[in-house]
C-alpha positions as MATLAB code, in Angstrom:
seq = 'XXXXXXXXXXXXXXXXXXXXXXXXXXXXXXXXXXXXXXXXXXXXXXXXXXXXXXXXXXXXXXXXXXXXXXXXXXXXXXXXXXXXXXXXXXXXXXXXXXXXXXXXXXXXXXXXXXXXXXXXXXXXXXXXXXXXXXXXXXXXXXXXXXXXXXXXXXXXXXXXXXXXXXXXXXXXXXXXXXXXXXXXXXXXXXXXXXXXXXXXXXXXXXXXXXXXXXXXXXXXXXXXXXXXXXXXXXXXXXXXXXXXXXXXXXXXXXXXXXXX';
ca = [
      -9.256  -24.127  -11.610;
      -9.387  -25.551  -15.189;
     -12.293  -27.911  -13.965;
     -14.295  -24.572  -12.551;
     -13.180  -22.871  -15.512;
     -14.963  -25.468  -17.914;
     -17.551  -23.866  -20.178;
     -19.959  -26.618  -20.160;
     -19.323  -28.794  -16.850;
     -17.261  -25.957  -14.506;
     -18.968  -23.312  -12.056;
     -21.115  -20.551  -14.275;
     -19.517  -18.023  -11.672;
     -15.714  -18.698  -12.268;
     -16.438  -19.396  -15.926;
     -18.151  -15.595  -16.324;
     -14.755  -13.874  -14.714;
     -12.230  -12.288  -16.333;
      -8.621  -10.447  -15.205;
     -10.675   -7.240  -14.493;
     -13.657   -8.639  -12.148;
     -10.683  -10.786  -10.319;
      -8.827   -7.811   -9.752;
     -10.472   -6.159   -7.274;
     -10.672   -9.927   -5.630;
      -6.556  -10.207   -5.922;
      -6.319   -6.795   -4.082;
      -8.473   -7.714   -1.419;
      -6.959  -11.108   -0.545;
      -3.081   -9.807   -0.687;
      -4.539   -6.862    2.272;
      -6.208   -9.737    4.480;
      -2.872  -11.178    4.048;
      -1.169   -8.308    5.683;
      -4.136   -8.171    8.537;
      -3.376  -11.458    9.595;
       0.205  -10.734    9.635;
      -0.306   -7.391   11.652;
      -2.485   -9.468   13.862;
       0.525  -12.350   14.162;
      -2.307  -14.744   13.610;
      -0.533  -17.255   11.937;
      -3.225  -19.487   11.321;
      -5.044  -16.836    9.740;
      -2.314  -16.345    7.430;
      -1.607  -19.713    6.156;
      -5.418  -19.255    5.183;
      -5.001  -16.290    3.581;
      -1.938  -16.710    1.670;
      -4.059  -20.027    0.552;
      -6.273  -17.291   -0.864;
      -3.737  -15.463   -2.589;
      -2.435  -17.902   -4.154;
      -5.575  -18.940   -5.530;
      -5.879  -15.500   -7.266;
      -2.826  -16.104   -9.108;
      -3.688  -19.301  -10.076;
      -7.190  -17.917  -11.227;
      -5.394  -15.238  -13.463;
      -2.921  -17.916  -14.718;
      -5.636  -20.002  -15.934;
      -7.293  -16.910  -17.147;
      -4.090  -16.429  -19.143;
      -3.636  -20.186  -20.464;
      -7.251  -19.970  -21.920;
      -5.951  -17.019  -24.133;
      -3.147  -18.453  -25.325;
      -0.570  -15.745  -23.187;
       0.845  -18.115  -20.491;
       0.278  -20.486  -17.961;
       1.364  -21.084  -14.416;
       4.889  -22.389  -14.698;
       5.404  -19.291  -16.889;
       4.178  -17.515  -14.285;
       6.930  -19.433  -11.714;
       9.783  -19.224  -14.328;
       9.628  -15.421  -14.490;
       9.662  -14.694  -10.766;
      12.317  -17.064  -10.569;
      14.606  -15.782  -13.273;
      14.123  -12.563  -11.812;
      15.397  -13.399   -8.331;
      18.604  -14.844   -9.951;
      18.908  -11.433  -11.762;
      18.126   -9.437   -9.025;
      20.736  -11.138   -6.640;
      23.991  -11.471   -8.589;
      25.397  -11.346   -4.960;
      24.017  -14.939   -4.466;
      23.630  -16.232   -8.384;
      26.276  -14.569   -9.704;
      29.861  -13.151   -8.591;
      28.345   -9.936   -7.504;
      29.707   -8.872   -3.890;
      27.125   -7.376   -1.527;
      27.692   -6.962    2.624;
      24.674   -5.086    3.737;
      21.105   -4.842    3.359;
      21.789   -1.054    1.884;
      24.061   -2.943   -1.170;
      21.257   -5.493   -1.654;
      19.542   -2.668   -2.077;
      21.341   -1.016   -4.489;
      21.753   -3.617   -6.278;
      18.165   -4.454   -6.652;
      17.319   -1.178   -8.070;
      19.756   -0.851  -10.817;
      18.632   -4.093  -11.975;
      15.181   -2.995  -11.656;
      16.337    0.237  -13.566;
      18.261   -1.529  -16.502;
      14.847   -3.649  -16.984;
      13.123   -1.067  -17.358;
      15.541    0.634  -19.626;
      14.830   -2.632  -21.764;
      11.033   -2.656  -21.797;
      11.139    0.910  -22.754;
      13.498   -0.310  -25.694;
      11.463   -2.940  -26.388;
       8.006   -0.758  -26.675;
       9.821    1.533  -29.168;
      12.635    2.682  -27.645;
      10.518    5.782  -26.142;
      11.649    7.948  -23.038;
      12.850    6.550  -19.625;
      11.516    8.214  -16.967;
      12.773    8.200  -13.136;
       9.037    7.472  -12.636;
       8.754    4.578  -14.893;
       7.042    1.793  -13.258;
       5.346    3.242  -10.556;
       1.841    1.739  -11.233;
      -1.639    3.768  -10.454;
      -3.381    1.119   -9.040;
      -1.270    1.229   -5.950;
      -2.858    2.963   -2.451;
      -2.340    6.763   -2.582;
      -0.261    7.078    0.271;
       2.182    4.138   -1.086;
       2.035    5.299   -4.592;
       3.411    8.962   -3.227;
       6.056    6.883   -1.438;
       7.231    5.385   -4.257;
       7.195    8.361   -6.226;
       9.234   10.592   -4.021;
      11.982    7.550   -3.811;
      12.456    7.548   -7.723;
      12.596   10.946   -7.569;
      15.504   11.339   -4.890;
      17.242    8.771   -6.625;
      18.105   11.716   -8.972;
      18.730   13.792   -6.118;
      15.119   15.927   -6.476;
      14.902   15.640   -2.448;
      15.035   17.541    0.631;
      18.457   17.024    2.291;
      16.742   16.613    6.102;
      13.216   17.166    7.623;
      13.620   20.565    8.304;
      12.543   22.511    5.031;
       9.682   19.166    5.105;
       8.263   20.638    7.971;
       8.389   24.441    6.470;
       6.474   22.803    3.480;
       4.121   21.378    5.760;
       3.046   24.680    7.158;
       2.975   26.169    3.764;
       0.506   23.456    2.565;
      -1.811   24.220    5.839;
      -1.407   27.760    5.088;
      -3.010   27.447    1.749;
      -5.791   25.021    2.850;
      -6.760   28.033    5.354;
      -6.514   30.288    2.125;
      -8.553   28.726    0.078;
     -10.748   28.257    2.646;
     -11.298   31.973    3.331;
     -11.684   32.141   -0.394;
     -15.209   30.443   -0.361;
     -13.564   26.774   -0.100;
     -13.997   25.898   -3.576;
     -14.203   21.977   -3.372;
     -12.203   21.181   -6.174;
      -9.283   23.560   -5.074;
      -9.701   22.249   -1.443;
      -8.965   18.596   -2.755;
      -5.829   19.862   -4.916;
      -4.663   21.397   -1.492;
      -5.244   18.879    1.014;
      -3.909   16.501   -1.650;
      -0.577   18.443   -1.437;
      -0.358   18.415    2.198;
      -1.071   14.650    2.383;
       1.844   14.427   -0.263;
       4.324   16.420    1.768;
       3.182   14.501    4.917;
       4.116   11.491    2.898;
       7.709   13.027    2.262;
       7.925   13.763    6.198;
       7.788    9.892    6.837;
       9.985    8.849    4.430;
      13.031   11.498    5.896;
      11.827    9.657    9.289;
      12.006    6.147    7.847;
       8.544    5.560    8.617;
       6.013    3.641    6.222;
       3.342    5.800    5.628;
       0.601    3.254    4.532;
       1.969    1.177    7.896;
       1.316    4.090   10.015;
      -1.967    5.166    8.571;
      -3.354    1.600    8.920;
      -1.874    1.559   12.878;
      -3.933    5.010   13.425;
      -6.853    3.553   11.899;
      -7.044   -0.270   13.712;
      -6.060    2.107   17.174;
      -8.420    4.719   16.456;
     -11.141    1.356   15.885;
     -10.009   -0.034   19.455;
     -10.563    3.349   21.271;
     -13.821    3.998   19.494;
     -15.190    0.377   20.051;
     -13.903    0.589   23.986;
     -16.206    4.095   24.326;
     -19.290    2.714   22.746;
     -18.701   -0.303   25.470;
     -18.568    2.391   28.033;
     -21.428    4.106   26.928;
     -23.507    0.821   26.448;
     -22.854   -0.297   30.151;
     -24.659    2.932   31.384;
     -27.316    2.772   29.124;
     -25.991    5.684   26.648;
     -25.730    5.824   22.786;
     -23.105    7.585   21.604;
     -25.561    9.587   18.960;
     -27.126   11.176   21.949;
     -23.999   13.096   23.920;
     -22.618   15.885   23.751;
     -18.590   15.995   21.768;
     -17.592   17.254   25.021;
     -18.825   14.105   26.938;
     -17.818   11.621   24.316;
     -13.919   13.824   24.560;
     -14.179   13.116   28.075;
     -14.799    9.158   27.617;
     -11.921    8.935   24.630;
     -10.044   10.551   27.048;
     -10.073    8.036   29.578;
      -9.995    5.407   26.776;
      -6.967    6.428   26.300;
      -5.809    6.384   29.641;
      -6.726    3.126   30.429;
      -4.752    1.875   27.464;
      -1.526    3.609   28.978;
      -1.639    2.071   32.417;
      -2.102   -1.534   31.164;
       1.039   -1.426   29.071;
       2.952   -0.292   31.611;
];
C-alpha cells in the first residue's frame, strides 16, 4: 500500500483517495463479508475478509501519511482493548456465562466512554453515547433501544409492543386520510419501522438478519417465477397481479415440499 500510495511512482487512483472516498469501499467489503458467510461459502470468505483487510490497511496508510498512526497502532489498540474488555481471561475478573461476558463487556464499554467524554471536556454522558449514524437504520434502532433499556426505558414483554404496533398503523391510515402528506407519512412509517424494531429485540431476533433473510428469499421466489414465466413464453410485465399471485403462490409451494 505505501508503494501504490507513492506520489510520483504509485497508482494515480490509490494516490487520489482519501478516508472519505474509501469509506463507502470499507462498508461495502465488511457486507460481502457477511454474504459469503450467510452463503457458508468459505472460499468466498477467505476472499473477502482478504478485502477487508485491505481497507484497513488502506486507511492505516492513509493515517501514517498524516502523521496520526500507522498499522501496528492500529493492532495495539484492538488488542489492548480485548485485554480490557475480558478481565475474566486477562485479569482476575470471574465470569461463567455468555450473559456475564456480557455484562462485563458493556460496563467497560461504558466507563470508556465515561473517559472520552472526560477527555473532550468533561461534557454530558449520555445512555446513547456511541451509537454512531453511519450504521444501517434498522441496526442503528437496535442499538438504540438496548442503551436505552439498560436504564430501564423498556417495555417489560411484547405485549404493550404489539399495542404500539397497531397504534403506529393506526396513524399511518390517519395521515393517510388526511391527504398523505409525504413528509408526515415518512415520520410515521419511520415510527412503525422503529417499534417493529423493538418487537424483535423482546423476541431475540436480529432485525437487520431478518430483513436481509426476507430480502435474499423474497429474490429466490421472484427469480423462480420469472423462470416459470420464461419457460411458457411469458414476461412478467405483461400479466395480470392475479396471475403472477397465482405463480408466487406455487413458488412457494414448491419450496415447502422439497424441504420436507
Amino acid at each position: 500500500m505505501a508503494r501504490l500510495r507513492d506520489p510520483e511512482t504509485g497508482c494515480p487512483w490509490d494516490v487520489k483517495q482519501s478516508f472519505a472516498t474509501i469509506a463507502p469501499y470499507t462498508i461495502e467489503e465488511a457486507y460481502e463479508v457477511a454474504d459469503a458467510i450467510e452463503q457458508d461459502d468459505m472460499a468466498a470468505l477467505k476472499d473477502e475478509l482478504g478485502d477487508l483487510l485491505l481497507q484497513v490497511v488502506f486507511h492505516a496508510r492513509m493515517a501514517e501519511e498524516a502523521d496520526h498512526f500507522a498499522f501496528d497502532d492500529v493492532a495495539a489498540a484492538i488488542a489492548d482493548k480485548m485485554i480490557s474488555r475480558h478481565p475474566h481471561v486477562f485479569g482476575d475478573h470471574e465470569a461463567q456465562t455468555a450473559d456475564d461476558v456480557k455484562v462485563t463487556w458493556e460496563e467497560q464499554k461504558e466507563r470508556e466512554r465515561a473517559a472520552k467524554a472526560a477527555d473532550n471536556g468533561g461534557g454530558s454522558v449520555s445512555a446513547l453515547d456511541g451509537v454512531t449514524a453511519a450504521l444501517p437504520a434498522l441496526l442503528r434502532a437496535e442499538k438504540l433501544q438496548k442503551r436505552a433499556a439498560r436504564v430501564r426505558f423498556d417495555w417489560p414483554d411484547t405485549q404493550p409492543v404489539f399495542e404500539k404496533i397497531d397504534e403506529e398503523i393506526g396513524e399511518i391510515r390517519e395521515a393517510m386520510a388526511e391527504g398523505g402528506d409525504s413528509d408526515r407519512l415518512e415520520d410515521e412509517v419511520g415510527d412503525l419501522l422503529f417499534v417493529v424494531v423493538n418487537l424483535a429485540r423482546h423476541l431475540q431476533v436480529d432485525a437487520e438478519t431478518a430483513l436481509r433473510r426476507s430480502n435474499t428469499k423474497f429474490e429466490r421466489r421472484f427469480r423462480a417465477m420469472e423462470t416459470l414465466l420464461r419457460e411458457t413464453g411469458r414476461r412478467p410485465e405483461d400479466e395480470s397481479l392475479e396471475a403472477l399471485e397465482t405463480l408466487w403462490q406455487r413458488v412457494k409451494r414448491e419450496e415447502r415440499s422439497r424441504r420436507k
